[in-house]
C-alpha positions in Angstrom: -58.2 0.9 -95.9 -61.4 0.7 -98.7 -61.4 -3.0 -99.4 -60.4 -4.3 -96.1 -58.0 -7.6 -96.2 -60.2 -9.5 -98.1 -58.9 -9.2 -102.2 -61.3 -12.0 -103.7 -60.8 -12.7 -107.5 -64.3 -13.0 -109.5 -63.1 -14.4 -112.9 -64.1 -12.0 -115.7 -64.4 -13.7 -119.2 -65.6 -12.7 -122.4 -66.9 -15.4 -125.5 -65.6 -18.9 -124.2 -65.2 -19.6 -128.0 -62.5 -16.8 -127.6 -58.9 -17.1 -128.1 -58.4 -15.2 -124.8 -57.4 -16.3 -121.8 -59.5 -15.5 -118.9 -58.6 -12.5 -117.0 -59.2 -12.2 -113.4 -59.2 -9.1 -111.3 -59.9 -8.0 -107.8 -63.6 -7.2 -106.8 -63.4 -2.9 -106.6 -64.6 -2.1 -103.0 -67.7 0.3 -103.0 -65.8 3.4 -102.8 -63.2 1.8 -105.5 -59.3 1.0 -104.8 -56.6 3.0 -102.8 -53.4 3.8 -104.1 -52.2 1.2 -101.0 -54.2 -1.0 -103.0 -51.6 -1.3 -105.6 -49.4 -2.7 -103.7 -51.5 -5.3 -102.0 -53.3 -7.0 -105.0 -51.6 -10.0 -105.7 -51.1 -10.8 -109.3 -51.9 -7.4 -110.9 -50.5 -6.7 -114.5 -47.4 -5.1 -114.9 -48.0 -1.1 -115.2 -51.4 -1.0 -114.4 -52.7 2.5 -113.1 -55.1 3.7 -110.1 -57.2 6.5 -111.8 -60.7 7.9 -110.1 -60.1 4.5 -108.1 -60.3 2.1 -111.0 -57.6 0.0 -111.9 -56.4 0.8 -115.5 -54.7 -2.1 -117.3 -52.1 -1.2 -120.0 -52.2 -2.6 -123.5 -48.9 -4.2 -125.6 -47.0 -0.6 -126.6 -46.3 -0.5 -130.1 -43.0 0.2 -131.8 -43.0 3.3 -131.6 -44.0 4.1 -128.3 -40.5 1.5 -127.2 -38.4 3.6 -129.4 -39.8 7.0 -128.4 -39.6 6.0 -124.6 -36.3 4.7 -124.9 -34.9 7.8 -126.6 -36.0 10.2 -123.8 -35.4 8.3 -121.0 -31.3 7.5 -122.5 -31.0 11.6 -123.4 -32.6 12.9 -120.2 -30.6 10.4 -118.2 -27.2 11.7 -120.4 -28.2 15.5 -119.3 -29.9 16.3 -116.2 -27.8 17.4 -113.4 -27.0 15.6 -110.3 -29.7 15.7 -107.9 -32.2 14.9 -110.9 -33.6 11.3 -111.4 -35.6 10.3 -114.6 -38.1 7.9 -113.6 -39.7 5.4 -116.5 -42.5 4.2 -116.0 -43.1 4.4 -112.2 -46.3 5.4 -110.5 -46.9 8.8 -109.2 -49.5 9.0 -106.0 -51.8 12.1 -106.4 -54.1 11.2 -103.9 -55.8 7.8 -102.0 -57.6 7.2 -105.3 -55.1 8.3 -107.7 -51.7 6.4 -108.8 -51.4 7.1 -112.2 -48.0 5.5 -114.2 -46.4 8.6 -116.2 -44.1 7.0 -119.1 -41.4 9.1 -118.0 -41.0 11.8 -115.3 -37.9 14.4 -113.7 -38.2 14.4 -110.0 -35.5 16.4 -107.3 -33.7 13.7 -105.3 -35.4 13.6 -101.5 -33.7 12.3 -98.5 -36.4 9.9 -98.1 -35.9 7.9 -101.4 -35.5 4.1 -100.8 -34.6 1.1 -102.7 -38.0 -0.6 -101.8 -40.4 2.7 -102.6 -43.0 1.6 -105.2 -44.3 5.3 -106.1 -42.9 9.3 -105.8 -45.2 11.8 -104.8 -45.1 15.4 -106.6 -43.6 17.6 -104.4 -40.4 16.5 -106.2 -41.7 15.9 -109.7 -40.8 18.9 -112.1 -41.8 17.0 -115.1 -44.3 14.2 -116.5 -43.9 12.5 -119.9 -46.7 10.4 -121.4 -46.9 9.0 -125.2 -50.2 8.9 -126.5 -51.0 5.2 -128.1 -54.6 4.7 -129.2 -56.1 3.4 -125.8 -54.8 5.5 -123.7 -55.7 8.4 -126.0 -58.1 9.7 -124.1 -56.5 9.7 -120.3 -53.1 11.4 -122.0 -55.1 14.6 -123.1 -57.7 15.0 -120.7 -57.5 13.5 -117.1 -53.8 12.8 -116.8 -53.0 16.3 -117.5 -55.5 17.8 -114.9 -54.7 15.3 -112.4 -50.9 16.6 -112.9 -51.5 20.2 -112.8 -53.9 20.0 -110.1 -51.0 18.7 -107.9 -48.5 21.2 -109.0 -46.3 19.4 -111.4 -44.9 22.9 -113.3 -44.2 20.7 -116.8 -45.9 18.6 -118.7 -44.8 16.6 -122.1 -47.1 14.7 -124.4 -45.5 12.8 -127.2 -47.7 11.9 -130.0 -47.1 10.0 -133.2 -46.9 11.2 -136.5 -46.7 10.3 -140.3 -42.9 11.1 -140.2 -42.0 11.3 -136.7 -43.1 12.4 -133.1 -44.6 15.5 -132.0 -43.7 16.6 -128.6 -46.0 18.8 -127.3 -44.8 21.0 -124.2 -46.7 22.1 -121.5 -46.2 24.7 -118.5 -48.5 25.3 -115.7 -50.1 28.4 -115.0 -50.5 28.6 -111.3 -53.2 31.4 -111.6 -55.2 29.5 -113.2 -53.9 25.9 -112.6 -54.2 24.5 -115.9 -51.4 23.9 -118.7 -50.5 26.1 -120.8 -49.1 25.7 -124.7 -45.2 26.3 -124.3 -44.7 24.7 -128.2 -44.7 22.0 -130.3 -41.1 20.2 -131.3 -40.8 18.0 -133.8 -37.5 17.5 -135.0 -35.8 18.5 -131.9 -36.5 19.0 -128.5 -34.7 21.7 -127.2 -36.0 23.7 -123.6 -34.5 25.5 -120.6 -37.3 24.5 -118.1 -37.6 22.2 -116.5 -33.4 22.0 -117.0 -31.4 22.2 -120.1 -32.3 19.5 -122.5 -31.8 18.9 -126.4 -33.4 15.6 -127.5 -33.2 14.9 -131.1 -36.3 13.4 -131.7 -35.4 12.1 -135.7 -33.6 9.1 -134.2 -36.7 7.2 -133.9 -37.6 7.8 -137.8 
């Protein structure tokens, strides 16, 4: 495995007149992490991503992102059909150098799931949620998204905030060309048939 046994801890530290506690990370191997990696790093933040092989470290989430995250995950838990899980939060392998961390996905139950698993792969996965906040801005609307449709994932959700609200912007893939396509934009409500029947009413977080 890229990095071998050895996971030594180079302290990384900005202005030591800084407020900021030093952060220390793993040295990247040359041919960066694996998503086994992940699991074998001690000490790792809580959330943080494998994308292109670099770690990705989440910032604090803002109000809004809490209350829109918690609103999905409570109404798509209420109304998917048994055999559905809604996963929050929980790290998706794409690949040995990608384990991205959707906000949200809707996965098919598999005889394999276990207690102890730390990630789903995307055979099952039939959708993927992620709210935009301002650092992750960029990975939410450009790399996320192709690293989901290029492994198939049929749906794709990204939630982004508003002056008086949320927008939820919906997504299908087109498997000719293998890219999302624009499906619509809800704002007040949520309300699809694909990838099941949900109807989210989004003006609870206002």
């Amino acid at each position: 495995m890229a990095g071998g046994d050895d996971m030594s801890v180079p302290t990384v530290a900005g202005d030591p007149a800084s407020d900021f506690d030093k952060v220390t990370l793993p040295m990247p191997p040359q041919d960066g992490f694996t998503a086994d990696d992940l699991d074998r790093i001690p000490d790792l933040p809580p959330h943080t991503e494998l994308i292109d092989g670099s770690l990705v470290l989440v910032s604090p989430q803002k109000r809004f992102r809490m209350l829109m995250l918690k609103l999905l995950e409570q109404q798509m838990d209420s109304q998917v059909p048994p055999g559905l899980t809604v996963y929050r939060e929980f790290t998706l392998r794409l690949g040995e150098r990608q384990r991205p961390e959707p906000d949200l996905m809707l996965a098919r139950d598999q005889e394999t799931d276990g207690p102890d698993d730390t990630w789903v792969g995307p055979e099952p996965v039939l959708l993927a949620v992620e709210i935009v906040s301002p650092e992750s801005h960029l990975r939410d609307h450009e790399r996320k998204p192709e690293l989901y449709a290029r492994a198939g994932i049929p749906h794709f959700w990204l939630v982004e905030q508003e002056e008086y609200g949320a927008a939820v912007h919906v997504y299908e893939l087109d498997r000719l060309s293998g890219r999302y396509a624009p499906a619509g934009v809800h704002r007040d409500r949520v309300k699809v048939a694909a990838p099941g029947h949900l109807d989210i009413d989004l003006t609870r977080t206002r």
